[in-house]
DOTI-522601 format. One record per atom (N, C-alpha, C): x, y, z; residue in one letter. Coordinates in steps of 0.2 Angstrom, whole numbers, plus 5000, padded with zeros to 4 digits. Layout:
BEGIN
XYZa ...
END
This chain:
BEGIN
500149835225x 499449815223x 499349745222x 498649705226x 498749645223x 498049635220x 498149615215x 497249615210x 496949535214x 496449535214x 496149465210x 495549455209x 495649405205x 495149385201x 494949305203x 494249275203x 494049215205x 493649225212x 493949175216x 493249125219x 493249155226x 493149155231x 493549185238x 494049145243x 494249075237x 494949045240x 495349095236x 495449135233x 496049165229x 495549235233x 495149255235x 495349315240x 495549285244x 495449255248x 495849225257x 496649265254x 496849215249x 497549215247x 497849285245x 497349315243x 497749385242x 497649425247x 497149415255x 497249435259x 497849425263x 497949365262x 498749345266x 499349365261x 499349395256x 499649415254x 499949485255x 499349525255x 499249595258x 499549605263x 499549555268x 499949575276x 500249545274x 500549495270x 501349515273x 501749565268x 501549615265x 501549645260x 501849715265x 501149715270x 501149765275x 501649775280x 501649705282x 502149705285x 502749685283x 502949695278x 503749715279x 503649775274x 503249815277x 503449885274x 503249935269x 502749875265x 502449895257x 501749945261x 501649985258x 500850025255x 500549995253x 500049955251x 499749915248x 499049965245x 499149985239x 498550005236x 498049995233x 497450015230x 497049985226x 497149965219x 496849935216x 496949905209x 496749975206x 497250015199x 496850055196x 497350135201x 497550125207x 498050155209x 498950165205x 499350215204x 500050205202x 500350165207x 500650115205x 501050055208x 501650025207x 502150035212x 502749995209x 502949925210x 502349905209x 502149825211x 501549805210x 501549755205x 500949725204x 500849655203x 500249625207x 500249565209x 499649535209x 499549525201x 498749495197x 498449415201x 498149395205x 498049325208x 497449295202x 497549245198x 496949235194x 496749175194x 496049185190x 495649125189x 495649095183x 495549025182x 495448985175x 494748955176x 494348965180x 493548895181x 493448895174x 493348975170x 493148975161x 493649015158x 493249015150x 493749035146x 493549135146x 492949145149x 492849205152x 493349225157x 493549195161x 493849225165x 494649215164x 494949195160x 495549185157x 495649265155x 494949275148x 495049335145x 495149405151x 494549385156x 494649435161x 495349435163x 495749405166x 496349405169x 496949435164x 496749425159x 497249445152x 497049525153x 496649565152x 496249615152x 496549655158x 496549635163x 496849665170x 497549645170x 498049605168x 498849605168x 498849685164x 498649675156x 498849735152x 498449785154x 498049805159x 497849855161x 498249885166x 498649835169x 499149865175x 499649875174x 499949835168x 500449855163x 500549935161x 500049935158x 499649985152x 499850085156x 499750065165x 499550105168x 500250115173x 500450055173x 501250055177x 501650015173x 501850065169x 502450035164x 502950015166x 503350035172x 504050035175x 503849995179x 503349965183x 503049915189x 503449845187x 503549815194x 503849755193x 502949725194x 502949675187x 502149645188x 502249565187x 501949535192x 501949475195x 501349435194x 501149365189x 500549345187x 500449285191x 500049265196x 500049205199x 499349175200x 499349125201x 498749075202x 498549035197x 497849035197x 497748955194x 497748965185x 497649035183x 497849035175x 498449035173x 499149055181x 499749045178x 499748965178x 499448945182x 499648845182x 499548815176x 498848855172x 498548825167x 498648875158x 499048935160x 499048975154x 499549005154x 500148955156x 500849025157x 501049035150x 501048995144x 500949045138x 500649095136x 500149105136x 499749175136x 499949195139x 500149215145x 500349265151x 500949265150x 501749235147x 502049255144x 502149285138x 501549285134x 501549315127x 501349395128x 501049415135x 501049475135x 501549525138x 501649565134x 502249615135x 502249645143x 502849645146x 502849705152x 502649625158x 502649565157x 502649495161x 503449495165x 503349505172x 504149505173x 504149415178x 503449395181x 503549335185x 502849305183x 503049245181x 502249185182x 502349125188x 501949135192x 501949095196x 501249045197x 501448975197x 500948915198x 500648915205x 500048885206x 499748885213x 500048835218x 500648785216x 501148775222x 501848825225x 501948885223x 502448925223x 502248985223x 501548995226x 501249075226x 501349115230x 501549085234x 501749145242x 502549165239x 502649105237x 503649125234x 503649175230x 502849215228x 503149265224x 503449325226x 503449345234x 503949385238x 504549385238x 504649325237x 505649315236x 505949345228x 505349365224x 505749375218x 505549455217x 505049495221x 504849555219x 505249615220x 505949605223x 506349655223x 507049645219x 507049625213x 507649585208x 507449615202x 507049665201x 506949695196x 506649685191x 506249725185x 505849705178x 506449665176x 506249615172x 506549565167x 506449575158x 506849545158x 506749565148x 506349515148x 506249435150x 505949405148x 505549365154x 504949355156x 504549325164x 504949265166x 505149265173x 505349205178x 504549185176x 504649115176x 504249055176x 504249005180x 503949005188x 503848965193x 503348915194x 503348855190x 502848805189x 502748735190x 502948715197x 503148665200x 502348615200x 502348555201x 502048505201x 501748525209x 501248505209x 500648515216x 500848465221x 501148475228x 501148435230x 500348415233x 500448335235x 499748315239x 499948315245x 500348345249x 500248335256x 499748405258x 499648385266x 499248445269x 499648485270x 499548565271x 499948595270x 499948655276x 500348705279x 500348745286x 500248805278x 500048875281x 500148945277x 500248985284x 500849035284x 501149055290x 500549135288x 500349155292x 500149225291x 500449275295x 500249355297x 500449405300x 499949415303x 500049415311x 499449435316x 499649495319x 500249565317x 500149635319x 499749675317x 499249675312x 499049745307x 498149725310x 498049795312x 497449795313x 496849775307x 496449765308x 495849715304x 495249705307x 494649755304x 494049725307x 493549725304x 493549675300x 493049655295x 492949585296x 492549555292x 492449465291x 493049465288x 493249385287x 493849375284x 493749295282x 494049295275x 494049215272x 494649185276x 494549125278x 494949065282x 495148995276x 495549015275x 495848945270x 495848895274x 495448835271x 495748755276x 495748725271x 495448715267x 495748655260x 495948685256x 496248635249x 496448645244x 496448585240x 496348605232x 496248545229x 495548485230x 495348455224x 494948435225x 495048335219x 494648285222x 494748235220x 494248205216x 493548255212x 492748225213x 492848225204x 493548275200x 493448245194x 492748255189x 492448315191x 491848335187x 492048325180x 491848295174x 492048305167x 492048375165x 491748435167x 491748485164x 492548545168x 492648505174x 493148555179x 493748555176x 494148605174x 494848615175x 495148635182x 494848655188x 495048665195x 495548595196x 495448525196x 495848495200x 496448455195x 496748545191x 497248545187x 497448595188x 497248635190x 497448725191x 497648695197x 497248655202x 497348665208x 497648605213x 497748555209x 497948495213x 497548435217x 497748385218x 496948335223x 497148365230x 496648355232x 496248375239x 496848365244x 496948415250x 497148425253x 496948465257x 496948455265x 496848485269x 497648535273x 497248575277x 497548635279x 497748595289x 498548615291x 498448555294x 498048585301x 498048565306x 497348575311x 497648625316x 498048615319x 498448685323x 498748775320x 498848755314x 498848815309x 498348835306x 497848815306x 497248835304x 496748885310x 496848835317x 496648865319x 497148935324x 497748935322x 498148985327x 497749045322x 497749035314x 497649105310x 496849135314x 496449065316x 495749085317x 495849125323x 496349115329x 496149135334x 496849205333x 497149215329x 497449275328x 496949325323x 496449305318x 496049345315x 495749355322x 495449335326x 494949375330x 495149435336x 495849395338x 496449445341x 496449535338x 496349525330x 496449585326x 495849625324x 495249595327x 494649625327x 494149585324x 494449515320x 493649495317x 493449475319x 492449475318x 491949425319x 491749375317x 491849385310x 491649335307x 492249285301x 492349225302x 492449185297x 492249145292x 492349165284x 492149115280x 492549065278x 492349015278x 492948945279x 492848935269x 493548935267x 493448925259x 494148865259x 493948845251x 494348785249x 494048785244x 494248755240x 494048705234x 493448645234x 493548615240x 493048545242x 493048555249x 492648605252x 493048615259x 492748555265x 491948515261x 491848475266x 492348405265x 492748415263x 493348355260x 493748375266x 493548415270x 494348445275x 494448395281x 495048335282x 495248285287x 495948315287x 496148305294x 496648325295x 496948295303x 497448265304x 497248235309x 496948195316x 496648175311x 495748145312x 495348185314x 495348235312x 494848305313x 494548295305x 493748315308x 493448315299x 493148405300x 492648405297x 492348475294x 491948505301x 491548445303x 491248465311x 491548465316x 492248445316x 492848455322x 493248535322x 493148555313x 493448605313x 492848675317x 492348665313x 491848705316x 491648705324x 491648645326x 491748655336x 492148665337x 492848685335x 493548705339x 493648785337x 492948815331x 493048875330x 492448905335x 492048865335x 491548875340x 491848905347x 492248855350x 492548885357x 493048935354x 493348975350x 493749035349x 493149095353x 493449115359x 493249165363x 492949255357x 492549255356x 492549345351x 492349325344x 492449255343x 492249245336x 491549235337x 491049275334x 490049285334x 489949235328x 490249245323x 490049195316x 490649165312x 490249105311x 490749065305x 490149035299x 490349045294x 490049045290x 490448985283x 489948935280x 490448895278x 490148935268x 490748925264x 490848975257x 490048925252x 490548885252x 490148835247x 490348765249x 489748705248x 489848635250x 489848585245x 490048545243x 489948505240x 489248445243x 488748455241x 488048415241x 488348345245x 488548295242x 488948245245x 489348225253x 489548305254x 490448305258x 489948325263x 489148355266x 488948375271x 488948305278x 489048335282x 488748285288x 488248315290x 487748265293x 487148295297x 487548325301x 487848295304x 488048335313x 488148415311x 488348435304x 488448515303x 487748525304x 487348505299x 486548535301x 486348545307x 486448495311x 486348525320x 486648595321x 487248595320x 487748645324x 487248705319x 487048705315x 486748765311x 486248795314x 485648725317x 485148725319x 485348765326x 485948735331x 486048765338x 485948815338x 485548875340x 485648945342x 486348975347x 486648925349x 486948925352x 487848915349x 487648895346x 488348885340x 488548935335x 489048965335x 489049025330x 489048985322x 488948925321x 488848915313x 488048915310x 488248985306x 487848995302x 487148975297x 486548975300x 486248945294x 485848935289x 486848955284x 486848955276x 487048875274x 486948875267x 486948805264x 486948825257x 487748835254x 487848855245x 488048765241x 487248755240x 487548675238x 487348675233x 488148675226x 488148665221x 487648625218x 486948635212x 486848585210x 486948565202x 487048615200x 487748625193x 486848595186x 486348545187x 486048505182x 485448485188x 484748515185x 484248485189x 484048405186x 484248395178x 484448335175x 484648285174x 484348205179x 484848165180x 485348145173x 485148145166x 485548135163x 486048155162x 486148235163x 486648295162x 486948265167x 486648265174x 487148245182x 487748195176x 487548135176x 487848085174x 488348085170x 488448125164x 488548165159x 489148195163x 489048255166x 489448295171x 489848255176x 489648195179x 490148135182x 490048165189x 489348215192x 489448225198x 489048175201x 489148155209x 489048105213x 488348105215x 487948115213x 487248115214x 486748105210x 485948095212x 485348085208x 485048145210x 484648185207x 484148215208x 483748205214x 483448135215x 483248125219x 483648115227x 484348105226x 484848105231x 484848175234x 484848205229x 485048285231x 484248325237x 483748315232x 483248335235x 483148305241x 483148225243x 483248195251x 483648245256x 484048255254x 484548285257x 484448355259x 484248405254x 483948475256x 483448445264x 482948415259x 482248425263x 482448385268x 482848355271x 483348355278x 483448425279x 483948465276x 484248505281x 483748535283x 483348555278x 482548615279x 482248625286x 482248525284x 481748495291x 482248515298x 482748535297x 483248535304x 483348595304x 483548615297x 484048695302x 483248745300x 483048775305x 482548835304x 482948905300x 482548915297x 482648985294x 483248965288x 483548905287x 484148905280x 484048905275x 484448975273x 484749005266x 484948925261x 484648925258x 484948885254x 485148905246x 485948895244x 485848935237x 486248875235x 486348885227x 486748835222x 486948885216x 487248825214x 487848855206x 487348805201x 486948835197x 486948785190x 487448805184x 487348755182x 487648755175x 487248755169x 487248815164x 486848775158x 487348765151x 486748745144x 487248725139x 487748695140x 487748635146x 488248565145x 487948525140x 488748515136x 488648475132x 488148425133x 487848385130x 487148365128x 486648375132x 486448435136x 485948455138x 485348465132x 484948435132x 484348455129x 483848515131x 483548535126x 482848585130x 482648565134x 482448505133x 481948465141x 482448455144x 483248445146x 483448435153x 483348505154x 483548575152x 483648635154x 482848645157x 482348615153x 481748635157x 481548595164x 481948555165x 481848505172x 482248555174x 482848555174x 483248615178x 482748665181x 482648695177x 482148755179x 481348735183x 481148685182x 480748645187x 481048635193x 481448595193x 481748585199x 482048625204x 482448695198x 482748745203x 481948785208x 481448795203x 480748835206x 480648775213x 480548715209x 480048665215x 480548675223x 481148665223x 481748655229x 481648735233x 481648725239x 481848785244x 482548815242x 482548855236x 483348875234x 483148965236x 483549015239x 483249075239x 483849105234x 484249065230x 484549115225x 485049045219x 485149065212x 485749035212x 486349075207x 486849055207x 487349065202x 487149045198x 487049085190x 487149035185x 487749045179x 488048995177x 488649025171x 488448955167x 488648985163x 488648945155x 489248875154x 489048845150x 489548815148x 490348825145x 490848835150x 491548835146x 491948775143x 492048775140x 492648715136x 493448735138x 493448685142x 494148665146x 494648645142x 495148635139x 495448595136x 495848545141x 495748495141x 496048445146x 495548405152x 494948415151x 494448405154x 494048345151x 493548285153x 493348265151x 493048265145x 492448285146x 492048325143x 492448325134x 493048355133x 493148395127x 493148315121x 493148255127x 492948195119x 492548205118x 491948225118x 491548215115x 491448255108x 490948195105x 491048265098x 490548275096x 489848265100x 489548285098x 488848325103x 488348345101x 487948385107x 488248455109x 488548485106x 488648555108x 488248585106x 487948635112x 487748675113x 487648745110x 487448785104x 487748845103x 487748895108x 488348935109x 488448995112x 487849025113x 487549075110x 486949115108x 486349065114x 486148985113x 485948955115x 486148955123x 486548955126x 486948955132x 486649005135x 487049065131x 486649125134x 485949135137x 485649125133x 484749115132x 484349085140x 484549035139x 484648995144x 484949015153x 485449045149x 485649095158x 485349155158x 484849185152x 484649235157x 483849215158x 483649155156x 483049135159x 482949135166x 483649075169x 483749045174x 483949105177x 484249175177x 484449215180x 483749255182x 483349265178x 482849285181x 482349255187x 482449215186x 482049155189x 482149155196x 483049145196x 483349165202x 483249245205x 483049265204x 483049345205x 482349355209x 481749325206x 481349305207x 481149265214x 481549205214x 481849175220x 481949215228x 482549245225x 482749305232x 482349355233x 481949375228x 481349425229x 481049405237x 480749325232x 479949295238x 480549285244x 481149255245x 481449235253x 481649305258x 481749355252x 481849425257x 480849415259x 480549455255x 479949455256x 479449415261x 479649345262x 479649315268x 479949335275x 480249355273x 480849365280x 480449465284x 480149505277x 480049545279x 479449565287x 479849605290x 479549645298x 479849595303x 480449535301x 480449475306x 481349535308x 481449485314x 482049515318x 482649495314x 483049495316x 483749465314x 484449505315x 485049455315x 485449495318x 485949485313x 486449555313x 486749565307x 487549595311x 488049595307x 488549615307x 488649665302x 488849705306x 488749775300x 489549795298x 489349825292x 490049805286x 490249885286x 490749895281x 491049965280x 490450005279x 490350075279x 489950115277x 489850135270x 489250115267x 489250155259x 488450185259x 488550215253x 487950245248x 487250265257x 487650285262x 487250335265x 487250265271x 487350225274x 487150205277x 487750125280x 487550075283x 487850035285x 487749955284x 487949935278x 487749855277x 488049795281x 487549745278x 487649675282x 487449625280x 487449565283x 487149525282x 486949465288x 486249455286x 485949415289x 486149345292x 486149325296x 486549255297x 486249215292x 485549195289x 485349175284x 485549215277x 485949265276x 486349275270x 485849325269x 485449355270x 485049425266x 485649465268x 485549505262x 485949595262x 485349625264x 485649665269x 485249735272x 485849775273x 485349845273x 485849915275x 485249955280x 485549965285x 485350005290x 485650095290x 485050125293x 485550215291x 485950235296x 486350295295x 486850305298x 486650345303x 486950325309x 486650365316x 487150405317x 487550435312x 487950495313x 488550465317x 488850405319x 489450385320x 489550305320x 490150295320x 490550245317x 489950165321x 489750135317x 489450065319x 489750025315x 490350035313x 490649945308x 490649885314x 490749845309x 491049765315x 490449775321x 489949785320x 489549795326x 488849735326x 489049705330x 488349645331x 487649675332x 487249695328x 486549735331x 485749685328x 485449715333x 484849665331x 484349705327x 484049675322x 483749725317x 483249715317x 482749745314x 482049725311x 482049735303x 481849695298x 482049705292x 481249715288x 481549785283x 480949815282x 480749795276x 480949875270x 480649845263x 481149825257x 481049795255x 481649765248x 481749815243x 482249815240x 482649885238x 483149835234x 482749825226x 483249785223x 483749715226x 484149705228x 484449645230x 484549665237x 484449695242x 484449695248x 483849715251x 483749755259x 483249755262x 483249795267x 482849845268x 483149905273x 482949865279x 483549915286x 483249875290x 483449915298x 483149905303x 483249975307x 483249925315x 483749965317x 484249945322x 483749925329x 483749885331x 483149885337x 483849875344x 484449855344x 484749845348x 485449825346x 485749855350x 486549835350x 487049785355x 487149725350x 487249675355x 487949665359x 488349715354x 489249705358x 489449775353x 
END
């Protein structure tokens, strides 16, 4: 079994993890299944998601008592005392030593957890994968790692090291061995992933060299940092011709230039907004979504209500939002004054979560009776989902046999909560 928990750079990882699990011989079952191996991959971005990670060790414990259970990732980097204070811990492994936790999984439960917590190296780095096990879904594509930008509020480039990239012939053999084993689609994830040089390959070198991969339809980029974009990507978005998708997750954390500054991200308001209303004006039809943040420290009511201007006036068709965590070891925690009450934090995310909701309403609604082409996913709840190259969820019905992995071009009908029905006009491959 391998859990995780976090961002979709820590699923890539536990994908790669799974195959070579698989291939040398393991069953790999679902979380929640009896297991004689358990292998929790976690997050630390909050102090929610600490307690989460804590909550799924002892529940895999809890459920496989005799299991050899293995805690890795970025809470082991940042929390390996907690995670050795809990009972039935036989290995904690840090985010430089995570794949090595196959070399210790057959040495038996421990009275007390092996502790693997080596310093991050900054070089660029290869990850060897398994290209025999069939596989036909989309699949997360690891290229960077670690980040350099130093947010006051981030424990990430502590959990996870400064920026480095993934080196350029490794990156791409996994991409043209995932498509070998059936997939369509690539989402390219990292930490900072428009930070990816390698070399002297940047972010738009990577994405033209996945372009020429023969079977791959889509590449789809996770999340960007506002700053790290090149126009040249916007073109290739724009090219109908290019498999790069035209999505755009550009974190804006504070629509509040004071908070921005506060927060220590590389931007003005007004730098951010130029920069959309570029790509708008270039790439037809982009999704544009982001991450705020609310209840950072010295946020006022009127920064939180600029936010909320800002998130409505901007082309955003959805965004994340989470509260403020207190880091220990982060900038941010000198301060000593301007805290935000909890209860206050709250308040404040479910206003902006509404707002956001409202958002995707009008961008599906807009799109409704127009064409588009989808990649259709496993089958659930009666039918065959997917998603739009501009990111709408839709689910189409089931025509009585198997259409996964299938490129089709759709017409999209009526909004059905966060997706959108939609009925198959053609089958493109």
């Amino acid at each position: 079994m391998v859990h995780t928990l976090g961002c979709r750079l820590n699923q890539s990882e536990s994908q790669m993890l799974r195959d070579r699990l698989a291939s040398a011989g393991y069953l790999v079952v679902p979380f929640g299944q009896p297991a004689d191996l358990g292998i929790i991959n976690t997050c630390t971005v909050t102090r929610e998601a600490d307690s989460k990670c804590r909550k799924s060790i002892r529940q895999f414990i809890a459920q496989n008592p005799e299991a050899y259970t293995a805690v890795i990732g970025c809470y082991s980097q940042m929390g390996t005392a907690e995670i050795a204070g809990i009972p039935g811990v036989d290995l904690i492994v840090g985010n430089q030593d995570k794949f090595a936790v196959l070399e210790h999984i057959d040495q038996g439960k421990n009275e007390r957890p092996v502790i693997l917590r080596e310093r991050i190296s900054r070089a660029d780095f290869t990850l060897s994968h398994v290209g025999d096990i069939p596989f036909d879904k989309r699949a997360n594509l690891k290229v960077q790692d670690g980040c350099d930008f130093m947010c006051s509020f981030c424990i990430i480039p502590f959990a996870r090291g400064q920026a480095r990239s993934r080196e350029w012939e490794n990156t791409l053999d996994e991409a043209r061995t995932a498509v070998a084993r059936g997939i369509k689609e690539l989402v390219l994830t990292g930490v900072n992933v428009g930070t990816y040089n390698n070399s002297g390959h940047g972010i738009v070198d990577l994405v033209d060299a996945l372009n020429d991969i023969p079977g791959l339809l889509h590449v789809r980029i996770s999340s960007i940092e506002p700053t790290t974009v090149p126009i040249d990507l916007l073109d290739r978005m724009a090219d109908p011709k290019h498999n790069l998708l035209p999505f755009l997750h550009l974190p804006l954390q504070s629509g509040s230039d004071p908070v921005l500054a506060l927060m220590r991200r590389k931007y003005s308001m007004n730098e951010y907004k130029a920069f959309v209303e570029e790509a708008i004006r270039r790439v037809p039809g982009l999704c544009l979504g982001t991450d705020i943040m609310v209840g950072f420290t010295g946020e006022s009511e009127a920064d939180f209500e600029e936010t909320c201007k800002q998130f409505l006036e901007l082309p955003f068709a959805y965004t994340h939002v989470f509260p403020f965590s207190e880091r220990e070891g982060t900038l941010v925690m000198k301060r000593e004054d301007g805290w935000v009450p909890m209860e206050e934090r709250s308040r404040r995310c479910t206003r902006l979560r509404r707002l956001s909701s409202m958002k995707r309403h009008d961008f599906m609604e807009a799109h409704s009776g127009k064409e588009a082409l989808v990649l259709l996913e496993d089958p659930r709840d009666g039918g065959f989902p997917g998603y739009t190259a501009n990111y709408i969820r839709v689910r189409v019905g089931n025509p009585g046999h198997d259409i996964r992995n299938q490129l089709v071009r759709v017409r999209l009908g009526k909004i059905r909560a966060d997706w959108m029905e939609a009925e198959i006009l053609e089958f493109i491959n």
